[in-house]
C-alpha positions, -999 to 999 in steps of 0.1 A, spaced: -198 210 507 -188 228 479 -151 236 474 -138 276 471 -107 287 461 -92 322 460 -55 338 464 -39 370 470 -9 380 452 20 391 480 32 417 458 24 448 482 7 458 512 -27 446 516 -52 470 518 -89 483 532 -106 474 501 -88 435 498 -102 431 534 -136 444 522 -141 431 489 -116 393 497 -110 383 532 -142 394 551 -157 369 522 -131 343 531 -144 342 569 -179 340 560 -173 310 534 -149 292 555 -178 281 581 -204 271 543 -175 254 524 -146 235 520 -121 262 515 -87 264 500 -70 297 504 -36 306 489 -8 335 486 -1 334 452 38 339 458 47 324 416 23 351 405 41 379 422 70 370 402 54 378 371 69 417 378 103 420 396 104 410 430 128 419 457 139 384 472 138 394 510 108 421 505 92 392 489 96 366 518 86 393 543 55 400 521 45 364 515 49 361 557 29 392 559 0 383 539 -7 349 555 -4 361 588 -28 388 576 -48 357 566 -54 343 600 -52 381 619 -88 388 594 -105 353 608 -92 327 588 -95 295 608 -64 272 591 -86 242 617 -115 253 584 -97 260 555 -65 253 541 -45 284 539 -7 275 522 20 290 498 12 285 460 52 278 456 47 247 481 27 228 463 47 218 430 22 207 411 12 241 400 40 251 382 36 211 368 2 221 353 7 254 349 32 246 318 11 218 309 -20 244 303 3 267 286 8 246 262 -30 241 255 -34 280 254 -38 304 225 -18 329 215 -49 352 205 -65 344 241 -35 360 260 -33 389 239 -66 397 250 -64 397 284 -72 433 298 -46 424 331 -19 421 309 -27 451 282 -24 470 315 8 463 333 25 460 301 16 498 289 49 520 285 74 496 290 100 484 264 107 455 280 80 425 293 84 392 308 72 362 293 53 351 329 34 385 327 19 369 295 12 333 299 3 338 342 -35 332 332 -27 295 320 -9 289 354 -39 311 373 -60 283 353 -38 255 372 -42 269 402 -82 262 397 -86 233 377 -60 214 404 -87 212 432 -113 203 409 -128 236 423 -164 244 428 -165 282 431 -141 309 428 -149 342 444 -140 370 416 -142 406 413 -148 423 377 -103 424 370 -101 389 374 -138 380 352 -119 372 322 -92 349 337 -119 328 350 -135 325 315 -103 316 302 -99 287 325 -135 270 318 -126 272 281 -93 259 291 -111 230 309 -141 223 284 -109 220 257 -88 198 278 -118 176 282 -130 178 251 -98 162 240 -82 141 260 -113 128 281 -136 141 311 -112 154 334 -114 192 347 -145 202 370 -156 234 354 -156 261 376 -183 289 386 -177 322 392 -190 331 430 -207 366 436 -202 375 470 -234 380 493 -212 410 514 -186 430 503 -180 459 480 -157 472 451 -132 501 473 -122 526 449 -90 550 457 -90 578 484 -78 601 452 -95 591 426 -127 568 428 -130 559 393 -102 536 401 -100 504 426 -79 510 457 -50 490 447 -17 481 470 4 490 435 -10 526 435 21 543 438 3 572 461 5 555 495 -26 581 500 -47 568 476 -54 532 498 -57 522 536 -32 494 544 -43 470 566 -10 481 589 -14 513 588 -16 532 622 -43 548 637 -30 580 629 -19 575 588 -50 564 587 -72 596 600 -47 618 574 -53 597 547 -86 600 547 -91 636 556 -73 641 529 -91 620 503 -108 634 473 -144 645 477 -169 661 452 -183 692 449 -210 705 475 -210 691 512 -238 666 513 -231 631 522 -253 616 496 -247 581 478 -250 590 443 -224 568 427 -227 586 391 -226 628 404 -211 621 436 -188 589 431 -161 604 455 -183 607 485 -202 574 476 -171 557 479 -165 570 517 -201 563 520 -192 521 512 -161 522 535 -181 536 564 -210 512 557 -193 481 553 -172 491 586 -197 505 606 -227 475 600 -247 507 590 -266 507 556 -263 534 534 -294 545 538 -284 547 576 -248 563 569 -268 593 549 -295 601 576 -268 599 602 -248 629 584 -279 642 569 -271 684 570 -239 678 586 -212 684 556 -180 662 549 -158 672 576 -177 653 606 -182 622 585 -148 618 575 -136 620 613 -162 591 618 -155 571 590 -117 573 600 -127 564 638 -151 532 623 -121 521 602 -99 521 634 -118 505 651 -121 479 627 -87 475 620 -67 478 654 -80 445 667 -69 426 636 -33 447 639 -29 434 673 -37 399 660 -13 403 635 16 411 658 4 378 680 4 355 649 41 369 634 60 367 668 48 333 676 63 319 644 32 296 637 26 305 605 50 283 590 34 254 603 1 269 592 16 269 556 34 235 561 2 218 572 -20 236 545 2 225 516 -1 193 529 -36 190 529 -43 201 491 -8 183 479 -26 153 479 -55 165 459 -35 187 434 -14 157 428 -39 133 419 -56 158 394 -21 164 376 -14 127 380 -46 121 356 -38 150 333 -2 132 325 -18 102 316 -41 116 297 -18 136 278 1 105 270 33 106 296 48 76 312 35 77 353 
């Protein structure tokens, strides 16, 4: 089997389109691959971080893990912090990295607009995002269009490497998801529902109660005229709804639209908020089971444990290689 690896940053509250567009791919590739799934906890850190909003958050995601269908029996599911050797490699990349090519990532030209003051990690994180690959001698990594160029970065990264110090680095291909689908905000769908919006109306947490959730989205953002139409270039509001209620419901698009063919926007956005529930309660009450049974730090303990022995043994060859004493 082919290896996958993919992480989510715990630096908010997960939300409808992360579930979408990440973790209902997680399930499906857990039972076609050998998968390796991490909360990317030194990566949060790259922005200031609350320390006990940051252990609740890091809790909250795993747990949000296993609550979507991740089985840690299939794929490892662990704590980037707990495995050292990512930090290890991480600096050791860093120093293989470009000035030029960091100034060029779009991630960083972003988070880093308006403010007078920026971290260092902000700017060198792609070089340890590149450890966190080329550790596992990694197969695919599932990627949507904001993360693109950070995978580029680490095949150059590894084709360098190799190129100079000797074959060492698997180089990594991007994997296009066969489900799933980009979920753009509630307010304004010519952006990605993000959990750093700082409108809690413009996303659907994953925790958010049955109720939040039916005012969220009768309140979202539609387009001019009442038709439920996908048109994703005139009607990109609606077309987004259109996504959420498809990818929810089982429905195709082409289904959603002759369902609320005539009907107008108000009817549909009671059903799409009822599909969404529906959806999401079951994994809420999962959720609850998984956090007040206390298992997942033994999930995390025995995931760590499983790839520490595979991350070391990659950085162990990329220190001799680079000339230090083992």
């Amino acid at each position: 089997m082919k290896r996958v690896l993919s992480g989510i940053q715990p630096s908010g509250k997960l939300t409808l389109g992360n579930y979408i567009g990440a973790l209902q791919n997680f399930v499906a590739l857990q039972h076609e691959h050998e998968c390796y799934f991490m909360v990317v906890d030194l990566h949060a850190i790259t922005v200031p971080q609350e320390p006990a909003a940051l252990r609740e958050q890091t809790e909250s995601v795993a747990a949000l893990f296993i609550a979507a269908g991740i089985d840690p029996s299939k794929a490892s599911v662990f704590l980037q912090s707990h495995v050292p050797a990512h930090s290890e490699l991480g600096w050791l990349l860093t120093t293989q990295t470009y000035m030029g090519e960091l100034e060029r990532m779009t991630q960083f030209k972003d988070k880093s607009a308006g403010k007078d003051s920026i971290g260092a990690g902000l700017f060198v994180y792609p070089s340890l995002m590149a450890a966190d690959i080329l550790l596992y001698n990694t197969d695919l990594v599932p990627v949507g269009d904001d993360q693109k160029q950070h995978l580029e970065l680490t095949r150059d990264l590894a084709q360098r490497f190799n190129h100079k110090y000797g074959d060492t680095f698997k180089i990594p291909e991007p994997y296009i998801p066969k489900v799933g689908a980009r979920i753009m905000s509630l307010d304004d769908a010519s952006k990605k529902m993000s959990k750093s919006n700082p409108n809690p109306g413009s996303y659907i947490a994953l925790l958010d109660s049955p109720d939040d959730i039916r005012k969220k989205f009768a309140r979202s953002t539609t387009d001019s005229g009442r038709e439920v139409v996908f048109d994703t270039q005139n009607k990109p509001e609606i077309s987004n709804l259109m996504t959420i209620y498809a990818n929810c419901s089982g429905l195709t698009i082409g289904e959603v639209a002759a369902r609320y063919e005539g009907q107008g926007y108000g009817q549909f956005k009671k059903d799409l908020a009822e599909q969404v529930v529906n959806v999401l309660e079951p994994l809420q009450e999962k959720y609850r089971t998984i956090r007040a049974s206390g298992e997942i730090s033994r999930i995390l303990r025995e995931g760590a444990e499983r790839v520490g022995s595979v991350a070391d043994t990659t950085l162990r060859s990329v220190k001799e290689r680079m000339g230090f004493l083992i």
